[in-house]
C-alpha positions as CSV (number, residue, x, y, z in Angstrom):
1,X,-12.5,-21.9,18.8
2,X,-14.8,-21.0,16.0
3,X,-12.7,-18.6,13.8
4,X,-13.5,-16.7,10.9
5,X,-10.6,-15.4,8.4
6,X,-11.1,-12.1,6.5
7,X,-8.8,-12.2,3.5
8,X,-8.8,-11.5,0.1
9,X,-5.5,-12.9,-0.7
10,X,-5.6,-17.1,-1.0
11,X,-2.2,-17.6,0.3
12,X,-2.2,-15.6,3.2
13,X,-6.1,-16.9,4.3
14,X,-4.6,-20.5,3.5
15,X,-1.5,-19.7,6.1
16,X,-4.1,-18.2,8.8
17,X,-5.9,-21.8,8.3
18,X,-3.2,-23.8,8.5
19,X,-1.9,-21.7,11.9
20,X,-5.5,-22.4,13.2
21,X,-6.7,-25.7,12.2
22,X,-5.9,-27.2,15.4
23,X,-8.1,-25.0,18.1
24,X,-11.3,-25.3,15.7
25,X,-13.4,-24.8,12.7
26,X,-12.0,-21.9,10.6
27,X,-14.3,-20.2,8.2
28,X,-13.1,-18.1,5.0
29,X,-14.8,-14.3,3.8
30,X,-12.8,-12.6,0.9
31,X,-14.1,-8.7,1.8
32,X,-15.9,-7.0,4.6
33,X,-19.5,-7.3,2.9
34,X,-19.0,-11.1,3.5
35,X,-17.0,-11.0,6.9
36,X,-20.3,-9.1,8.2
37,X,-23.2,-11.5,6.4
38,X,-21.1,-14.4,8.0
39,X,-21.2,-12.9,11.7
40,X,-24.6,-11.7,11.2
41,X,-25.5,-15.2,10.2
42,X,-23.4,-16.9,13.6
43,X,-25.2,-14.8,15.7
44,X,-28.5,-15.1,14.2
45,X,-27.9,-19.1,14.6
46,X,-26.7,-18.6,18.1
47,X,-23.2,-19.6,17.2
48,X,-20.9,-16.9,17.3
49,X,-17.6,-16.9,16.3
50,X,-14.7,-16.5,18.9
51,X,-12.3,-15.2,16.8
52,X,-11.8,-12.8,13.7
53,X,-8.7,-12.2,11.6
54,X,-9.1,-9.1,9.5
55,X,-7.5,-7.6,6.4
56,X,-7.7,-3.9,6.0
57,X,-7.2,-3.7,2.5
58,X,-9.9,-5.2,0.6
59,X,-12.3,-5.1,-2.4
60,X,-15.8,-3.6,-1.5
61,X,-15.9,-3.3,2.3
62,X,-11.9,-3.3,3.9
63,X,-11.8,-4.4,7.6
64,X,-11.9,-1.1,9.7
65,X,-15.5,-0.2,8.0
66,X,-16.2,-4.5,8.9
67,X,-15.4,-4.3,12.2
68,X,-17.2,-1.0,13.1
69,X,-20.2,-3.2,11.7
70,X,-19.5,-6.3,13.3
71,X,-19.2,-4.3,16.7
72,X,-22.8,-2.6,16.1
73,X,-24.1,-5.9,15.1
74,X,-22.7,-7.5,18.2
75,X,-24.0,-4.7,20.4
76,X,-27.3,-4.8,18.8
77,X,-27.7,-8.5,19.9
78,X,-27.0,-8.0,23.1
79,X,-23.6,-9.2,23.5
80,X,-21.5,-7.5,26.6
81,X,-18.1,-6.3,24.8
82,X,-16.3,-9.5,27.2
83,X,-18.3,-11.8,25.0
84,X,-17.7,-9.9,22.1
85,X,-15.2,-12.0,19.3
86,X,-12.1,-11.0,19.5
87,X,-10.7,-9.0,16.3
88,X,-7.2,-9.6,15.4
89,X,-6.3,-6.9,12.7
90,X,-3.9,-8.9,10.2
91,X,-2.7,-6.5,7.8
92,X,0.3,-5.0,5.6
93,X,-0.6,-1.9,6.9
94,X,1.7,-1.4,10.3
95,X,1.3,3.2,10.3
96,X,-0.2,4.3,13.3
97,X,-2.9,5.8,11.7
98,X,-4.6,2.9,10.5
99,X,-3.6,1.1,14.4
100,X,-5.6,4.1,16.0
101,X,-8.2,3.4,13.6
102,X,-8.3,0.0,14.3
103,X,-8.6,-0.1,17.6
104,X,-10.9,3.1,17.5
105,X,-13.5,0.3,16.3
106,X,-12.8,-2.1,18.8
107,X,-10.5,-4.6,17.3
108,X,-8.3,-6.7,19.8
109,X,-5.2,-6.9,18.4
110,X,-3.0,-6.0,15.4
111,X,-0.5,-8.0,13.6
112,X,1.6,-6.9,10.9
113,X,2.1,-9.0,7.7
114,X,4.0,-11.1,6.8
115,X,2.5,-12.9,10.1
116,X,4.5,-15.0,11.9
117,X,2.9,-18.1,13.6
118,X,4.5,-17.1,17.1
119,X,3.4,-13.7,17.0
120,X,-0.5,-14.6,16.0
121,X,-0.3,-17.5,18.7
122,X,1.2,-15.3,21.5
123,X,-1.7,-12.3,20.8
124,X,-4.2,-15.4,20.8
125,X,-3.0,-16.4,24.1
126,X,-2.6,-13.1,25.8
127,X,-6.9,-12.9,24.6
128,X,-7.5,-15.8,26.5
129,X,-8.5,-17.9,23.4
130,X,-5.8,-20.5,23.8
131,X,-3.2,-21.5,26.1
């Protein structure tokens, strides 16, 4: 599973790494503006991630604007929504406005901070990215 972490907080990004480290190669972006250069890059080299994990809440570009992006890059490539990555919104921010918002631009699933191993490992499994 080729994951990419969207996190502008070192401690948190380093927890998401150490939680993934066993299903695959996990990159880091620390804001939006980077999450969507790094997916635009894995598609344009034909390797895609398989999994996001996205802050809301970050300098420059925070993750709802990023995944609305990543979606239109992903649909301008080609790429049936199935074979889309799948977005997992890891955030403080658990109001249902920013939810709806979140899954207004396609994301996945959402999981409130602090994030708990079990949680993040049971959405991954119910996406079919592990088992």
């Amino acid at each position: 599973m080729n994951t990419l972490i969207v996190e502008d907080d070192s401690i948190n990004s380093l927890l998401l790494q150490e939680y993934l480290k066993q299903y695959g190669p996990t990159e880091i972006a620390v804001n939006g503006i980077k999450a969507v250069a790094a997916v635009h890059a894995a598609l344009e080299a034909e390797e895609p991630y398989d999994l996001i994990c996205m802050d809301i809440m970050m300098p420059e570009m925070g993750g709802q604007e990023a995944v609305k992006q990543i979606r239109e890059l992903e649909e301008a490539k080609g790429i049936l929504p199935a074979r889309c990555a799948k977005i997992v919104m890891t955030t403080a921010l658990g109001d249902q406005k920013n939810i709806l918002a979140a899954f207004k631009h396609l994301c996945d699933a959402y999981v409130v901070k602090p994030i708990e191993k079990a949680k993040l490992l049971s959405e991954l499994r119910r996406l079919k990215l592990i088992e």
